[in-house]
C-alpha atoms as a printed R data frame, in Angstrom:
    type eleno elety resid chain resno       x       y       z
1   ATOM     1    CA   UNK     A     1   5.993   6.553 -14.701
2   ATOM     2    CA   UNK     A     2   5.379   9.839 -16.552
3   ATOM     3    CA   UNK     A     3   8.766   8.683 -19.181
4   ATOM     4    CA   UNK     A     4   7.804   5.075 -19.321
5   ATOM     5    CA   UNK     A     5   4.788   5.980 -20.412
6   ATOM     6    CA   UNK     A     6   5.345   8.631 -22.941
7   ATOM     7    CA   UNK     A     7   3.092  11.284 -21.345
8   ATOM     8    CA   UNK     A     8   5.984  13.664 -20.992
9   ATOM     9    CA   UNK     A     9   5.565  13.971 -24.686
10  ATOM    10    CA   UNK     A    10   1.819  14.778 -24.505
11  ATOM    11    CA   UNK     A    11   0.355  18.138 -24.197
12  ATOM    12    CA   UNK     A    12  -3.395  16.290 -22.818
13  ATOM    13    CA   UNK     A    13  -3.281  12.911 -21.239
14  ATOM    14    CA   UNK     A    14  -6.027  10.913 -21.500
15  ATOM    15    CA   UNK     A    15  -7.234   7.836 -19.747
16  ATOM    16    CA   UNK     A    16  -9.689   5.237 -19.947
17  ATOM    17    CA   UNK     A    17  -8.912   3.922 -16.292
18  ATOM    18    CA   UNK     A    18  -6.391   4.848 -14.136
19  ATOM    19    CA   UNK     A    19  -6.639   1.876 -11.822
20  ATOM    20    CA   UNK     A    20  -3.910   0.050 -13.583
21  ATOM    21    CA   UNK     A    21  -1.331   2.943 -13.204
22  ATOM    22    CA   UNK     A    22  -2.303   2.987  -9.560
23  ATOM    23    CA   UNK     A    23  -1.702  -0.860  -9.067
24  ATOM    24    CA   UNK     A    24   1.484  -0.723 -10.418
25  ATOM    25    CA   UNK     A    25   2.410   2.495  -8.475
26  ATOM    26    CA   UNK     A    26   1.479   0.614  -5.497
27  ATOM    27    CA   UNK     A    27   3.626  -2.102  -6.782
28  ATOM    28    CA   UNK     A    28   6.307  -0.278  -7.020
29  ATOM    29    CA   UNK     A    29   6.321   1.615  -3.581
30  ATOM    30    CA   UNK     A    30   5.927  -1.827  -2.016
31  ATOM    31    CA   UNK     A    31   9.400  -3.283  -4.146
32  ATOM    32    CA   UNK     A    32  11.271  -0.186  -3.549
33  ATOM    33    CA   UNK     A    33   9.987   0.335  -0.057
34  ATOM    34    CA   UNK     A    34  10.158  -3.400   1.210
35  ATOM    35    CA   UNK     A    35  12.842  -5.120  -0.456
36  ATOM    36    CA   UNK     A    36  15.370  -1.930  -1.348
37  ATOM    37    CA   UNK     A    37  15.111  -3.323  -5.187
38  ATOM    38    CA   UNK     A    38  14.715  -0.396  -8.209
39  ATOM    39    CA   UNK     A    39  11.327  -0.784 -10.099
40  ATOM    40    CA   UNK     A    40  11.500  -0.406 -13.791
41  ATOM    41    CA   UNK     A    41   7.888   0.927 -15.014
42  ATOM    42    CA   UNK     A    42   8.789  -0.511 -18.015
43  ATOM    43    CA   UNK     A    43   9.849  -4.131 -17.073
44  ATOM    44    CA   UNK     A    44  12.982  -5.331 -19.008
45  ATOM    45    CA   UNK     A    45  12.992  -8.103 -21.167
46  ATOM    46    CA   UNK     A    46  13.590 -11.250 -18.896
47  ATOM    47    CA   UNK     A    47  13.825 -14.436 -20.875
48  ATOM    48    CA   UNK     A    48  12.384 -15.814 -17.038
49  ATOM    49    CA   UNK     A    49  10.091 -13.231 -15.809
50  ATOM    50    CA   UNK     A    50  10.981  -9.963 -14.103
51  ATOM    51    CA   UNK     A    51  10.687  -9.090 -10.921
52  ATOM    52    CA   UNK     A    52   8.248  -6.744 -11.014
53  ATOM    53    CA   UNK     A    53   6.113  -9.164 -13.321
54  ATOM    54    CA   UNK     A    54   6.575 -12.085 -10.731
55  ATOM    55    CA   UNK     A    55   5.770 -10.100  -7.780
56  ATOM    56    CA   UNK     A    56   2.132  -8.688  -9.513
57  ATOM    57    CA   UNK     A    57   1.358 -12.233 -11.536
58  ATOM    58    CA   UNK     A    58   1.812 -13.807  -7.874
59  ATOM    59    CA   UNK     A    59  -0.196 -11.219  -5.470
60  ATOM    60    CA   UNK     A    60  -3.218 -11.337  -8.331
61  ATOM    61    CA   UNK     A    61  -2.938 -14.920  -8.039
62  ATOM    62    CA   UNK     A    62  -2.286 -15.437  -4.460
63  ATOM    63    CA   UNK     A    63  -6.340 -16.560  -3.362
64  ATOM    64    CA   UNK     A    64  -6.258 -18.687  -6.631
65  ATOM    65    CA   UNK     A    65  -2.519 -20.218  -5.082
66  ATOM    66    CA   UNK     A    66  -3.755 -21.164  -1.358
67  ATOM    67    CA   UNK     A    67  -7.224 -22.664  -2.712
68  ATOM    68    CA   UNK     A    68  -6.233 -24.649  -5.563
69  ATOM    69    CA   UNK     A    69  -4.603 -28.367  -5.000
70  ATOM    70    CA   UNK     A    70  -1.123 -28.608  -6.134
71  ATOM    71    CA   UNK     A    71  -2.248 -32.052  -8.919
72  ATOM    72    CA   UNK     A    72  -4.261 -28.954 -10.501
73  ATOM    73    CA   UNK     A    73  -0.757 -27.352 -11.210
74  ATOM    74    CA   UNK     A    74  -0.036 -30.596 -13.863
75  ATOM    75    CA   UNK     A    75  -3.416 -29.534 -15.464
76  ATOM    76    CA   UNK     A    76  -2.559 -27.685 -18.912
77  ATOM    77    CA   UNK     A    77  -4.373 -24.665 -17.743
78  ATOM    78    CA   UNK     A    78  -2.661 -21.205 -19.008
79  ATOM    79    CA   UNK     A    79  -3.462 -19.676 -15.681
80  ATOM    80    CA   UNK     A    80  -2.433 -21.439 -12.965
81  ATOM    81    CA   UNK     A    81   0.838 -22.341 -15.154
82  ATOM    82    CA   UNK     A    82   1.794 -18.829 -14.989
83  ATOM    83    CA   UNK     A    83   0.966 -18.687 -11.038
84  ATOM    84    CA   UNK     A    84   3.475 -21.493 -10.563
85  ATOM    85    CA   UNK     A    85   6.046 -19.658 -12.923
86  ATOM    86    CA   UNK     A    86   5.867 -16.521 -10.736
87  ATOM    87    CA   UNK     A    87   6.231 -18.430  -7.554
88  ATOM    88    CA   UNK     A    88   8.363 -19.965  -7.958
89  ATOM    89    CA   UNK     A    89  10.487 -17.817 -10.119
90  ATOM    90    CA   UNK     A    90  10.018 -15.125  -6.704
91  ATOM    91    CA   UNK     A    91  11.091 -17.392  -4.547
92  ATOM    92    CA   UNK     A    92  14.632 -17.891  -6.718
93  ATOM    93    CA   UNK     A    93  14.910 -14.208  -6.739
94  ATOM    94    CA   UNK     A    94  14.411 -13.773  -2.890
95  ATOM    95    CA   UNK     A    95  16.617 -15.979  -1.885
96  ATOM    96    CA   UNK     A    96  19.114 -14.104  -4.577
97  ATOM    97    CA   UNK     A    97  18.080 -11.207  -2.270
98  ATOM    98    CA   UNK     A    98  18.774 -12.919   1.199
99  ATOM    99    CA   UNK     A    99  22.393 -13.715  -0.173
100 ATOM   100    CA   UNK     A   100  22.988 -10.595  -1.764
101 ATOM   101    CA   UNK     A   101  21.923  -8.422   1.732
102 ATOM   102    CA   UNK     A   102  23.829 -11.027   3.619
103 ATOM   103    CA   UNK     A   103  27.368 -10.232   1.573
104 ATOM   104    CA   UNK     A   104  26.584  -6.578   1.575
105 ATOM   105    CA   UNK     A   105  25.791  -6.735   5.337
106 ATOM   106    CA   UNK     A   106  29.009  -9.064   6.668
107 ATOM   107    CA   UNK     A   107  31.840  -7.420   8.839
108 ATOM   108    CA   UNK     A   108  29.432  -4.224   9.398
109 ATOM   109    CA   UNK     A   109  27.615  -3.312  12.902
110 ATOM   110    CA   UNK     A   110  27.105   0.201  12.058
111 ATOM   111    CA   UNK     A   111  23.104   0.147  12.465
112 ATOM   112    CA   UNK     A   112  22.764   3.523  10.443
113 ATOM   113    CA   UNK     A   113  25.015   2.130   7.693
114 ATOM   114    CA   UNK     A   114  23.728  -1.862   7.652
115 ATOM   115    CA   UNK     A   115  20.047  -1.516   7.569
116 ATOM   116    CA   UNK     A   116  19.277   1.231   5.120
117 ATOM   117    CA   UNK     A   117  15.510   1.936   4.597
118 ATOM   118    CA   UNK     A   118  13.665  -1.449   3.301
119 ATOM   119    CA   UNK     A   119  12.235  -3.596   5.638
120 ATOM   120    CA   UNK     A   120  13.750  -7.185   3.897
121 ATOM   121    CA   UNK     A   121  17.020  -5.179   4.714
122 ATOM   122    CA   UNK     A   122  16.370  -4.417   8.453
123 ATOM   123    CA   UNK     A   123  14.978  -8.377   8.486
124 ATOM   124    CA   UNK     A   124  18.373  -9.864   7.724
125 ATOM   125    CA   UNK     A   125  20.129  -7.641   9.682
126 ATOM   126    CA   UNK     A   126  18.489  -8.396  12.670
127 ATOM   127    CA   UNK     A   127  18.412 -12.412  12.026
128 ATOM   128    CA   UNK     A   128  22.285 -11.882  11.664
129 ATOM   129    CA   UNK     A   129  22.630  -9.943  15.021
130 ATOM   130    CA   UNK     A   130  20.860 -12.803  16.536
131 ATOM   131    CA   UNK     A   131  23.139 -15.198  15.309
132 ATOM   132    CA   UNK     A   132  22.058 -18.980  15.780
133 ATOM   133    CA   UNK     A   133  18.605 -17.874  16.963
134 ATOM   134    CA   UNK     A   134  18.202 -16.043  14.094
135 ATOM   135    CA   UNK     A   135  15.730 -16.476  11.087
136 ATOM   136    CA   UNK     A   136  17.493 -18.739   8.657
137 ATOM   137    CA   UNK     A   137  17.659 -17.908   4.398
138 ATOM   138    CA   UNK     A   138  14.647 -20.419   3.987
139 ATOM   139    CA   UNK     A   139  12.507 -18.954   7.203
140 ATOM   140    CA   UNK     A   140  13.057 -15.331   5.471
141 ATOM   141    CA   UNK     A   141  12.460 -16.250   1.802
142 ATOM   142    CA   UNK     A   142   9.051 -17.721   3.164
143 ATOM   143    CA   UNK     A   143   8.159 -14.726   5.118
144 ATOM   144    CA   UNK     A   144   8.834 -11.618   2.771
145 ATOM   145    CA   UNK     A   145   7.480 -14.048   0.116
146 ATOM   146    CA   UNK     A   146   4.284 -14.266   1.817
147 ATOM   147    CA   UNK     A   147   3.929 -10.628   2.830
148 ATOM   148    CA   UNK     A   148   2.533  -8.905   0.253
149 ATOM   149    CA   UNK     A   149   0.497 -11.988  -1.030
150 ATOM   150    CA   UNK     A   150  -1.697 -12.636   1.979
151 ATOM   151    CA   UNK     A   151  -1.749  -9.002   2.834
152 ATOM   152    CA   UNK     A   152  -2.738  -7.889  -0.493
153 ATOM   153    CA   UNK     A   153  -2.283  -4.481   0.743
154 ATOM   154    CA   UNK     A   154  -0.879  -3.543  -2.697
155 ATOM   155    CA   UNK     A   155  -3.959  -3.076  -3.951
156 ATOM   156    CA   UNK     A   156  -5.953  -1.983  -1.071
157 ATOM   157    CA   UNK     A   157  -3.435   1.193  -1.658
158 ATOM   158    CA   UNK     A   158  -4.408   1.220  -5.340
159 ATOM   159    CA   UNK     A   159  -7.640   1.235  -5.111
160 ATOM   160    CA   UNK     A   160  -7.967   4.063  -2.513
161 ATOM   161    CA   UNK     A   161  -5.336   6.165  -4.801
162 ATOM   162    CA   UNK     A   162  -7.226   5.604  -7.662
163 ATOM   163    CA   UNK     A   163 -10.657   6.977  -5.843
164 ATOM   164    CA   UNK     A   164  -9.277   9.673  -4.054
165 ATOM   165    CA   UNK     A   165  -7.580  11.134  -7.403
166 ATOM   166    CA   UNK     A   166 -10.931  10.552  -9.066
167 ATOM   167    CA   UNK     A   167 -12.588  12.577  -5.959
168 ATOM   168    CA   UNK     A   168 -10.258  15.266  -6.227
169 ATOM   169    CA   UNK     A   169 -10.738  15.953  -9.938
170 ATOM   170    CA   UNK     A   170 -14.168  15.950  -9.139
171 ATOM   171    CA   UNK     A   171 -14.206  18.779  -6.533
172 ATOM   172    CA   UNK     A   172 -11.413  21.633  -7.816
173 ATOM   173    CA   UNK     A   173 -12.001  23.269  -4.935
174 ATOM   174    CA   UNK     A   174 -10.836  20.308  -2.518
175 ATOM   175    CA   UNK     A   175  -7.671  19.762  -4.828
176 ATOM   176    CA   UNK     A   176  -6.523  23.619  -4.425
177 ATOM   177    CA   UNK     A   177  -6.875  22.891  -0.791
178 ATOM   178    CA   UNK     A   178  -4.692  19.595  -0.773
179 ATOM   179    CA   UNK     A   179  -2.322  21.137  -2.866
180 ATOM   180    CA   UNK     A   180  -1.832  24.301  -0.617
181 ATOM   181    CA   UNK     A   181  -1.358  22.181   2.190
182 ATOM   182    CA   UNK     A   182   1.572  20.279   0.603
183 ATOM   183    CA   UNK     A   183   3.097  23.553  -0.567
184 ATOM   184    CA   UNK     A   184   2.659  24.978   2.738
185 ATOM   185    CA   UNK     A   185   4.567  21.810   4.964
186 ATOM   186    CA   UNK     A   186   6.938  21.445   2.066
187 ATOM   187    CA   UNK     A   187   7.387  24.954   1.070
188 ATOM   188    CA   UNK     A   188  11.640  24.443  -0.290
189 ATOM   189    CA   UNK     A   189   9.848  21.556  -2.941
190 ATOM   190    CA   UNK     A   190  11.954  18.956  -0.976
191 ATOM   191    CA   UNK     A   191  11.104  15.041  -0.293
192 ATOM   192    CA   UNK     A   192   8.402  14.077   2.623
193 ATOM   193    CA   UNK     A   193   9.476  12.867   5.814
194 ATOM   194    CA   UNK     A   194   7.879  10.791   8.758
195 ATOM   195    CA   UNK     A   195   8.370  13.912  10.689
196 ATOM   196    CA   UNK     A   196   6.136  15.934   8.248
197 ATOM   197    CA   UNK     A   197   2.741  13.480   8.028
198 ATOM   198    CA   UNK     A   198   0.973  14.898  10.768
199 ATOM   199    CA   UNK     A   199   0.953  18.344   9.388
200 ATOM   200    CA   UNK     A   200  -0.511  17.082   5.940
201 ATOM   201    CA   UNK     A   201  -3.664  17.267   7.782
202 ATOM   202    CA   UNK     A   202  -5.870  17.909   4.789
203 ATOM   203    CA   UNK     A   203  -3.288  14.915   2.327
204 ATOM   204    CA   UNK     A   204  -4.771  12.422   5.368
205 ATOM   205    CA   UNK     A   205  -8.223  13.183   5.077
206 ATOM   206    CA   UNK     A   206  -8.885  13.062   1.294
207 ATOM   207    CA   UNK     A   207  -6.959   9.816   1.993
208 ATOM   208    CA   UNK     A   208  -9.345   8.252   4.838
209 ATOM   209    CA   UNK     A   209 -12.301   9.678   3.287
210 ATOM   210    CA   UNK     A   210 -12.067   7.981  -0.141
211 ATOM   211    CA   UNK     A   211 -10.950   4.673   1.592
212 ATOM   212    CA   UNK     A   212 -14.404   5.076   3.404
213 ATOM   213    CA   UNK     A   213 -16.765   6.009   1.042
214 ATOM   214    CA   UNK     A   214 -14.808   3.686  -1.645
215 ATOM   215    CA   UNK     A   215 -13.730   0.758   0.362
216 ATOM   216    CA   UNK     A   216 -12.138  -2.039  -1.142
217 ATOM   217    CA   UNK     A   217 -13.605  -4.998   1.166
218 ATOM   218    CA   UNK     A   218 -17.272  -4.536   2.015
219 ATOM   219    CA   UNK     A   219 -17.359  -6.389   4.465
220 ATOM   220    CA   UNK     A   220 -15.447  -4.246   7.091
221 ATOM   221    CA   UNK     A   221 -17.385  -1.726   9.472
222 ATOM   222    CA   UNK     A   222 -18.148   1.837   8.634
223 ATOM   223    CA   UNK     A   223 -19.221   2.366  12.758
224 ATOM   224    CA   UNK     A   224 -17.218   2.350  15.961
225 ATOM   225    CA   UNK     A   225 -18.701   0.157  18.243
226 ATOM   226    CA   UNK     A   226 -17.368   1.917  20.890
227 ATOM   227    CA   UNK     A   227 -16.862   5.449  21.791
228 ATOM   228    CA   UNK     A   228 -13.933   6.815  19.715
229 ATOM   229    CA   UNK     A   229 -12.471  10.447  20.919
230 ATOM   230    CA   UNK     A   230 -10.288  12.105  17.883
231 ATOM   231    CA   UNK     A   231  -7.130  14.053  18.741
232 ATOM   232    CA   UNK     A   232  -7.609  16.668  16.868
233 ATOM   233    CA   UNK     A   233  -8.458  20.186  18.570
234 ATOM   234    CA   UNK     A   234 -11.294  21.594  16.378
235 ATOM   235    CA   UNK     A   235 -14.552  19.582  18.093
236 ATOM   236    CA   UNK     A   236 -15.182  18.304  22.027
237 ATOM   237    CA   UNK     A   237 -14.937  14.677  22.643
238 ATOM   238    CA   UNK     A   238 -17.871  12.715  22.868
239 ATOM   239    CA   UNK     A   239 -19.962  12.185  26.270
240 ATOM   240    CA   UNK     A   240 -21.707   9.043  25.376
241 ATOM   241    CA   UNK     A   241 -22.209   6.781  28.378
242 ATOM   242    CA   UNK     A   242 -21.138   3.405  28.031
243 ATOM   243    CA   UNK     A   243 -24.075   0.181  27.852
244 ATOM   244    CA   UNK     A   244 -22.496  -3.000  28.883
245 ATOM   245    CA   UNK     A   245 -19.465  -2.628  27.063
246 ATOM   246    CA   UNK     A   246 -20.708  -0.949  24.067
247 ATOM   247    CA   UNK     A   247 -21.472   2.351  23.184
248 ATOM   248    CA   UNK     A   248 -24.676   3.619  23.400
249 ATOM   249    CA   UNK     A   249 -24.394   6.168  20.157
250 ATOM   250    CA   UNK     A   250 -22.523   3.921  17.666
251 ATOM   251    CA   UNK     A   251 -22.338   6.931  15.261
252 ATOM   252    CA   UNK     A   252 -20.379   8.670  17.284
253 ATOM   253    CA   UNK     A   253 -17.834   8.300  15.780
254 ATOM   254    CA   UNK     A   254 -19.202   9.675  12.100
255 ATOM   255    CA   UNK     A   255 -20.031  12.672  13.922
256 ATOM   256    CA   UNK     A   256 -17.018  13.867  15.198
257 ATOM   257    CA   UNK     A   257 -15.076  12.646  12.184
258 ATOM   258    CA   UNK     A   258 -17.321  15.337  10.025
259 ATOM   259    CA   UNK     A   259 -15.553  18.343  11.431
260 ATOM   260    CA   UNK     A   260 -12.227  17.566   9.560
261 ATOM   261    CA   UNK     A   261 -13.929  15.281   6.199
262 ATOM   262    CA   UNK     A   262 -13.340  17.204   2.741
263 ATOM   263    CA   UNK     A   263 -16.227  19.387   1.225
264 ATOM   264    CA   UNK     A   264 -17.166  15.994  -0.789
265 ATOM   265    CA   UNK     A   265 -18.812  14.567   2.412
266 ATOM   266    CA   UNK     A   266 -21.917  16.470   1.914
267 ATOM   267    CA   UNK     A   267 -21.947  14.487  -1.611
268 ATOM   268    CA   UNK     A   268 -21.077  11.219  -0.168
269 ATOM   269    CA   UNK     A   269 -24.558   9.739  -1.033
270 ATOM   270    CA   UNK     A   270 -23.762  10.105  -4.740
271 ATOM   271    CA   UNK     A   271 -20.232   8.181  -4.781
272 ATOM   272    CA   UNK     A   272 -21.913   5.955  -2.510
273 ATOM   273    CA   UNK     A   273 -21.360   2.116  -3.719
274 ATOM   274    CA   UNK     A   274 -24.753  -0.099  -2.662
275 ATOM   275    CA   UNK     A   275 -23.746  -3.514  -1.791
């Protein structure tokens, strides 16, 4: 990202937005993380369309793709032209990728060695373990095709990324903190693990907080509606009694998250979106 985009060059960087860096760094975790395929930053001329550039063309369009008739399709509108084009130009490519996994993957058992660390990886290996009653090329073309289109998760990531960097440049003091808590967990500058995200404590909450205070669908609940005890050690569990089914202190739950939110809480009415 830093190369592609010349800023290693650049004594001050300066942005206008940085939502659309975070959408395609979302992207990208999403391609390298799900299908095992390298993301170029800096797509490569395709005569077709990239990958990258058929996976974000289709997830933008993917509401615009389920609601609109296929006769519209014929219509000469730029737009949904382009949709088409990136459907089905993923669809060619993912069943490139079934084929290609499928070669890689014959003759070998070795679990360690066969799956690797996508998740479109450990999908064919498992429909080939299963032989007959496995998924078939078209059955997993559909479903890693439709994954990140319905889910649109790529951009629920983006979003929060983008508001929690904007938070932290906001309050200096909450960024020294998040920074000495990565330094402290990974204190020889190596990579993450699975086996380290429960000690980024502080990472988590700049995380959870910005998705609340910022959230990307306004429609979902900010309140339990039941009584919600958190795991951590620093505040007693709630002792709300129970009203036919629900809880009787809905905010609860806000309460006891307070203990652990990031100095910006008390500010929260500011960043506030009204909706």
């Amino acid at each position: 990202m830093i190369e592609g985009e010349g800023w290693d060059k650049l004594n001050v960087i300066e942005l206008s937005s940085i939502n659309e860096h975070m959408q395609k760094f979302a992207l990208g975790v999403i391609t390298r993380c799900g299908f095992g395929m390298p993301f170029h930053w800096v797509s490569p001329d395709d005569p077709d369309m990239s990958y990258e550039e058929a996976l974000a063309t289709a997830s933008s369009g993917a509401i615009a793709r389920l609601a609109t008739p296929r006769i519209a399709y014929r219509l000469p509108i730029k737009r949904l032209r382009k949709v088409d084009k990136a459907n089905k130009r993923l669809a060619v490519l993912m069943r490139q990728f079934v084929e290609t996994r499928r070669s890689e993957l014959a003759g070998n058992h070795e679990a360690d060695d066969a799956t690797g660390h996508d998740i479109f990886t450990r999908l064919v290996y498992a429909s080939q373990l299963e032989g007959e009653k496995g998924l078939t090329d078209s059955e997993l073309v559909r479903l890693a095709h439709l994954t990140p289109l319905t889910a649109d998760f790529y951009m629920t990531t983006a979003h929060t990324l983008s508001a929690t960097l904007a938070l932290l440049a906001l309050h200096n003091e909450e960024q020294d903190t998040t920074v000495k808590n990565i330094l402290d967990v990974l204190r020889d500058g190596r990579d993450p693990t699975f086996d380290d995200y429960p000690k980024l404590e502080h990472v988590r909450a700049c995380f959870l907080e910005a998705a609340r205070m910022f959230r990307e669908y306004t429609i979902f609940r900010t309140h339990a509606l039941c009584e919600t005890a958190c795991p951590c050690s620093c505040r007693q569990p709630c002792n709300t009694r129970h009203r036919r089914g629900r809880c009787a202190e809905p905010a609860s739950y806000e309460r006891q998250q307070a203990a652990c939110r990031p100095a910006w809480r008390q500010d929260s009415h500011r960043h506030d979106r009204h909706t």
